[in-house]
C-alpha positions in Angstrom: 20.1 23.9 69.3 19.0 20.4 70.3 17.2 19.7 73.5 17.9 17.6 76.0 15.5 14.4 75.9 13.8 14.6 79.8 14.9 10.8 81.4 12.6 8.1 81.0 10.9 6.6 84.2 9.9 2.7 84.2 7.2 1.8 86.1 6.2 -1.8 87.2 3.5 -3.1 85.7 0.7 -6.1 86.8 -1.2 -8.5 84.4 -4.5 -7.5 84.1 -6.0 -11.1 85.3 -8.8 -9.1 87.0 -9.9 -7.8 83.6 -9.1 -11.1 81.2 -10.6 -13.5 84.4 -14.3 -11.8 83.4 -14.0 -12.5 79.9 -14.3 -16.0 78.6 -12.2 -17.9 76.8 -14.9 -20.5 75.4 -19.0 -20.1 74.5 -21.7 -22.4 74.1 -23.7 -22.1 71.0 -26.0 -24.4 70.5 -24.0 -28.2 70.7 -20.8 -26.5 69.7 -18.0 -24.9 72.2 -16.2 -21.7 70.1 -13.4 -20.4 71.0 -13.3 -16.9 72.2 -10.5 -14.5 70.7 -9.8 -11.1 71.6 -9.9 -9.2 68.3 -9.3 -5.4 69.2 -8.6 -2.8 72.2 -8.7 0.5 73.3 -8.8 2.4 76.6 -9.2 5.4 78.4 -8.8 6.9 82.3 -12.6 5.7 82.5 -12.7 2.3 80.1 -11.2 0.0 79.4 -12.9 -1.9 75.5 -12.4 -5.2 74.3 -13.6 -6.5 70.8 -14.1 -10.4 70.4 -14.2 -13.1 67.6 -18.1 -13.7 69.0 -19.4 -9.9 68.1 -19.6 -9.5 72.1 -18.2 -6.2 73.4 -16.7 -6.0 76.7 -16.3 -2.8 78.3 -14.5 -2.5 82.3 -15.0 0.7 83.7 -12.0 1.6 86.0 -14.0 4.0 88.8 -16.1 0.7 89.6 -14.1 -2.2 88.9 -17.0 -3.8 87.0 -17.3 -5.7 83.3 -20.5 -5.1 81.1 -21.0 -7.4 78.0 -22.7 -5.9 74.8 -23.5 -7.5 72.0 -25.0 -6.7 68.3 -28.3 -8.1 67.7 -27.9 -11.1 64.7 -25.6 -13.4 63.7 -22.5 -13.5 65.9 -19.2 -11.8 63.6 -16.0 -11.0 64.9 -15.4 -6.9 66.2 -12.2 -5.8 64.4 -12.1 -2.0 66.1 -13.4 -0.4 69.1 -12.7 3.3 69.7 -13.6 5.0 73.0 -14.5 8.4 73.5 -15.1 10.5 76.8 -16.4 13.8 76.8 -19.9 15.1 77.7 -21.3 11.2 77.1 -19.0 8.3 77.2 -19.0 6.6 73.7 -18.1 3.6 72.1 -17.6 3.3 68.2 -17.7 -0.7 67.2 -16.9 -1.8 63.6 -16.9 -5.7 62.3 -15.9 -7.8 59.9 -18.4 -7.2 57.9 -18.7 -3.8 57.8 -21.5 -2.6 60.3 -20.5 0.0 62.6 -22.5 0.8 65.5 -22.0 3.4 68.5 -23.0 3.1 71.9 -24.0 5.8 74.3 -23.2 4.4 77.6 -25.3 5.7 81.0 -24.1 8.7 82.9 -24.4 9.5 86.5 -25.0 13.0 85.3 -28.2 14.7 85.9 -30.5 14.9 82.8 -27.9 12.5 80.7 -28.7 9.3 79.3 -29.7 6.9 82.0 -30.2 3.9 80.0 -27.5 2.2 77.4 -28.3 3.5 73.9 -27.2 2.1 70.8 -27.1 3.5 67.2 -26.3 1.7 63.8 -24.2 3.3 61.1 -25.9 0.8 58.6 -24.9 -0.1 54.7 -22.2 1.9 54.3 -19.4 0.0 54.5 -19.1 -3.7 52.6 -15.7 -4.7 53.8 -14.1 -5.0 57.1 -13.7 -2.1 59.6 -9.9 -1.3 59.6 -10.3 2.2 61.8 -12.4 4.7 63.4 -11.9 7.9 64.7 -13.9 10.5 66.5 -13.9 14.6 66.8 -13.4 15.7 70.0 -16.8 16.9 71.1 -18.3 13.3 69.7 -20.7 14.7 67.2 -18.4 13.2 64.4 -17.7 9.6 63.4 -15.3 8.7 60.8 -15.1 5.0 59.7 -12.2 3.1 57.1 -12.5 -0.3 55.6 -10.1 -2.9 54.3 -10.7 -1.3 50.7 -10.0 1.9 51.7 -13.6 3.2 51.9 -13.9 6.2 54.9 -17.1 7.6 55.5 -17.8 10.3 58.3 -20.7 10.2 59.9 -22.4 13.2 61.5 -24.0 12.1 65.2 -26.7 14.3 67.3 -27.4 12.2 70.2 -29.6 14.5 71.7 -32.4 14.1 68.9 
């Protein structure tokens, strides 16, 4: 017996100009003006990520209505995937272009968590271009895919 389907509600949606106002669209390096492009996404009910064309992350947290900018030390290569993950830290999985995958632990308000930005390199594993990353639920397992079909799962303690 089939079910009935339960009615779908539309709901009126704004432009995010708040959040794509605080990113910008060009960058100075040195003489030259690059274009800024916008390169991957993901959110969550705390975060809201955004990858660039410049290797600059751009992460909006939703409880205080303010943008942080991080970057990857080195030369300047576009993000392809960003992948957030809440649970007893907030986490943020980055792959590039070329490969490099790194994972931030962002502060907490928590007593006796993390209270400064930590970041963590999953380094010369991949060679080609981060396609997608996934994490367990409890955050103590990455799992990273490249263009030429390459997955690796990395194990994470980020309490040692």
């Amino acid at each position: 017996m089939a079910s009935v389907a339960s009615p779908v509600i539309f709901k009126e949606f704004c432009p995010l100009y708040y959040l794509l106002n605080a990113i910008p669209t060009k960058v100075q390096k040195g003489f030259r003006s690059i274009v800024v492009y916008l390169t991957a996404l993901d959110t969550n009910g705390d975060y809201i990520a955004v990858g660039s064309s410049i290797g600059m992350l751009y992460l909006y947290c939703r409880h205080l209505n303010q943008m942080k900018k991080y970057n990857f030390e080195g030369k300047c290569e576009s993000i392809t995937f960003v992948k957030l993950l809440s649970c007893f830290d907030d986490l943020v999985a980055v792959g590039t272009a070329s490969g490099r995958v790194a994972v931030f632990q962002l502060v907490s308000l928590l007593p006796g968590r993390n209270k400064q930005l930590r970041r963590f390199d999953v380094a010369g594993i991949h060679k080609s271009s981060i396609t997608a990353l996934a994490w367990s639920p409890n955050g103590m397992k990455l799992f990273s895919g490249d263009d030429k079909g390459k997955i690796v799962y990395s194990a994470l303690d980020l309490d040692q």
